[in-house]
C-alpha positions as protocol buffer text, in pm:
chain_id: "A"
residue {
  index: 1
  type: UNK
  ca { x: 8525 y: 6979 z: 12141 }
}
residue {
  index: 2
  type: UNK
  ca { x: 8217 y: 7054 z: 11959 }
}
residue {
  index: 3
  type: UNK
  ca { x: 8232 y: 7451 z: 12078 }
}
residue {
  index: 4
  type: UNK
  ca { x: 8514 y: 7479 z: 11939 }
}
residue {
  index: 5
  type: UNK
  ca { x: 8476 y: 7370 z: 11597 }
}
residue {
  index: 6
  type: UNK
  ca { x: 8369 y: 7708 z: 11449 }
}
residue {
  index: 7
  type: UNK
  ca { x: 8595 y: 7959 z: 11561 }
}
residue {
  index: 8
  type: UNK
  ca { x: 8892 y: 7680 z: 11464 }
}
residue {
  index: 9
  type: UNK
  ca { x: 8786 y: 7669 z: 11114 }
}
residue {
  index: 10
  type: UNK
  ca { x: 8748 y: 8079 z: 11142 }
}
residue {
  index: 11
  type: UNK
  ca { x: 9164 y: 8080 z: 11304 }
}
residue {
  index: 12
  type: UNK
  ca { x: 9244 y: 7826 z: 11031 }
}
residue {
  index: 13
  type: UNK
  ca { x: 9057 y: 8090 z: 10793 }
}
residue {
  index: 14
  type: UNK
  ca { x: 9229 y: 8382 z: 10883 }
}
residue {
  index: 15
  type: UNK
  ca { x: 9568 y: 8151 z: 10907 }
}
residue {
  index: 16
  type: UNK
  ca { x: 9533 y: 8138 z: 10506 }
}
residue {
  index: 17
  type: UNK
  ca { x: 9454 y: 8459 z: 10437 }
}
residue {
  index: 18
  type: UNK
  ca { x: 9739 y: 8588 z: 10613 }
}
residue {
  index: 19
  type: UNK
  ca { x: 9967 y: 8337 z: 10393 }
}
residue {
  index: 20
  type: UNK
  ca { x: 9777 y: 8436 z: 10099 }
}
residue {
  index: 21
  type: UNK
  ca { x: 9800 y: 8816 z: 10126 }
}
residue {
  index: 22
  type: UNK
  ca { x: 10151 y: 8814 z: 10238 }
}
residue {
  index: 23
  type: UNK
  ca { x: 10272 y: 8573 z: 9934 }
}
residue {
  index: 24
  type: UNK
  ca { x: 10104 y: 8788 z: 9673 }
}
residue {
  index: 25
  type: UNK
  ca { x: 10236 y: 9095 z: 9869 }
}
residue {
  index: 26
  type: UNK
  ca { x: 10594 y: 8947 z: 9785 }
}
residue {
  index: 27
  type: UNK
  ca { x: 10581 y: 8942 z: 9468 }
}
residue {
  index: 28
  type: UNK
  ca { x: 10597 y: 9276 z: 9419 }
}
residue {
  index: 29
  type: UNK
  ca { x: 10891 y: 9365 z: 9621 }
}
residue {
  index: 30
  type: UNK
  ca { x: 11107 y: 9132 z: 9399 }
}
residue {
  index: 31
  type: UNK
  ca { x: 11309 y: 9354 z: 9167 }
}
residue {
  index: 32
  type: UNK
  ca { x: 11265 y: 9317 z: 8817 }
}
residue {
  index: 33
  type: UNK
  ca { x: 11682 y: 9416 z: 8745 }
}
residue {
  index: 34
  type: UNK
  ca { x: 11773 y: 9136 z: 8903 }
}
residue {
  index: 35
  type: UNK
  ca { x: 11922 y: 9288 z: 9271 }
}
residue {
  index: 36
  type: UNK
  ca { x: 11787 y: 9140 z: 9580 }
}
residue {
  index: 37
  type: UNK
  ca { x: 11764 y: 9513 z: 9775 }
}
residue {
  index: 38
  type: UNK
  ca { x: 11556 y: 9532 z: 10101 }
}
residue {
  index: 39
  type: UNK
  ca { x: 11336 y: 9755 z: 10077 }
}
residue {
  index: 40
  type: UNK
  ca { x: 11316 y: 10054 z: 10303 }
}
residue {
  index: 41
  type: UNK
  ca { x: 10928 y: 9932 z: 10413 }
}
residue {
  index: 42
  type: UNK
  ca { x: 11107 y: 9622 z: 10552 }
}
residue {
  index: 43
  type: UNK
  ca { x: 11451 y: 9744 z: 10647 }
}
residue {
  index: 44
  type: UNK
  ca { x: 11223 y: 10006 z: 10907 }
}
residue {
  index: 45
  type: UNK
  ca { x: 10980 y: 9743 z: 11007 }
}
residue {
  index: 46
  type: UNK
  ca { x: 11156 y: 9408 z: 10993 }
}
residue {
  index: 47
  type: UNK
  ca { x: 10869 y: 9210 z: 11198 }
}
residue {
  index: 48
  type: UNK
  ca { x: 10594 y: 9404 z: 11039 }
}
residue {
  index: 49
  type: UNK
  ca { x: 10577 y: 9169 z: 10688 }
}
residue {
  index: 50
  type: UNK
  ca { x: 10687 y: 8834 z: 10861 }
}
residue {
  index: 51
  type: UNK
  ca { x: 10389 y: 8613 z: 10835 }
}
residue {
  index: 52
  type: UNK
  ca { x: 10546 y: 8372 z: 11060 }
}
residue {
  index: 53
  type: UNK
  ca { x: 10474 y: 8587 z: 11348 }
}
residue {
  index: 54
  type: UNK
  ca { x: 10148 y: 8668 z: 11254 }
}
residue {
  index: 55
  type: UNK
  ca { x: 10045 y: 8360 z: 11253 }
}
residue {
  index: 56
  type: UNK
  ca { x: 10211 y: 8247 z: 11548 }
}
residue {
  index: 57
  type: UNK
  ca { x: 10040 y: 8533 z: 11760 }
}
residue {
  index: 58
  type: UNK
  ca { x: 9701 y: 8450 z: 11632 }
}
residue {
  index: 59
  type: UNK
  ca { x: 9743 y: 8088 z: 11729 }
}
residue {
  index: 60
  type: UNK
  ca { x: 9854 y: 8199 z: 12068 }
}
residue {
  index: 61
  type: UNK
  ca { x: 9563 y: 8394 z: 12108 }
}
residue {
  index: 62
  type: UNK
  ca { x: 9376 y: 8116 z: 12031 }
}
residue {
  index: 63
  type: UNK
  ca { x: 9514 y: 7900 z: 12232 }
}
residue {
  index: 64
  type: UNK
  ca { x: 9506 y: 8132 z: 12548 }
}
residue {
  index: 65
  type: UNK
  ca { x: 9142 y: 8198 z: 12479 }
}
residue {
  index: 66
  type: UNK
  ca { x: 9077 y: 7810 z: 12488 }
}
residue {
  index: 67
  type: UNK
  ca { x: 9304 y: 7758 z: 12821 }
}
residue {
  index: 68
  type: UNK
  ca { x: 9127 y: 8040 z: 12986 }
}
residue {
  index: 69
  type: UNK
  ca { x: 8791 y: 7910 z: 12926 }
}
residue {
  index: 70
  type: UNK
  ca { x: 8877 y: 7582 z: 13090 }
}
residue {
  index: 71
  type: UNK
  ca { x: 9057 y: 7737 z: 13348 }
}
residue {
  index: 72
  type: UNK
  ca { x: 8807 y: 7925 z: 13469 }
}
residue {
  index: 73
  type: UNK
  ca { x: 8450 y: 7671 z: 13348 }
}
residue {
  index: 74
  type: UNK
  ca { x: 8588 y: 7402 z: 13568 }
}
C-alpha cells in the first residue's frame, strides 16, 4: 500500500481544490436582487459546474488506474 500513498494524497489534493474552486465559483452566480435565475453558463452546460461529477470521475480514474496495475502485476 506503500506505492500508493503519494498519488492518494495528490487525488485527495486535487479532490479539494475542485471543492474549493467550485464553492468560491458559486458565490458569484448568486444574485444580489434576490431571484434565484440559472444562469445561461449553466442552463447550456448543466454537468459542466457540478463538482459532484468531477470528483466522482477523478476517483474512478483512480481507482481504474489502481485495478489495472494489479490486474496486470500479478
Amino acid at each position: 500500500m506503500d506505492i500508493w500513498l503519494w498519488p492518494l494524497i495528490g487525488v485527495m489534493l486535487l479532490i479539494a481544490a475542485i471543492g474549493i474552486a467550485m464553492s468560491r465559483k458559486m458565490e458569484g452566480m448568486i444574485p444580489e436582487d434576490g431571484r434565484d435565475e440559472i444562469p445561461q453558463e449553466v442552463r447550456e452546460h448543466p454537468f459542466k459546474f457540478n463538482p459532484i461529477l468531477i470528483v466522482i470521475g477523478i476517483s474512478v480514474v483512480f481507482i481504474g488506474i489502481v485495478i489495472f496495475y494489479y490486474a496486470f502485476i500479478w
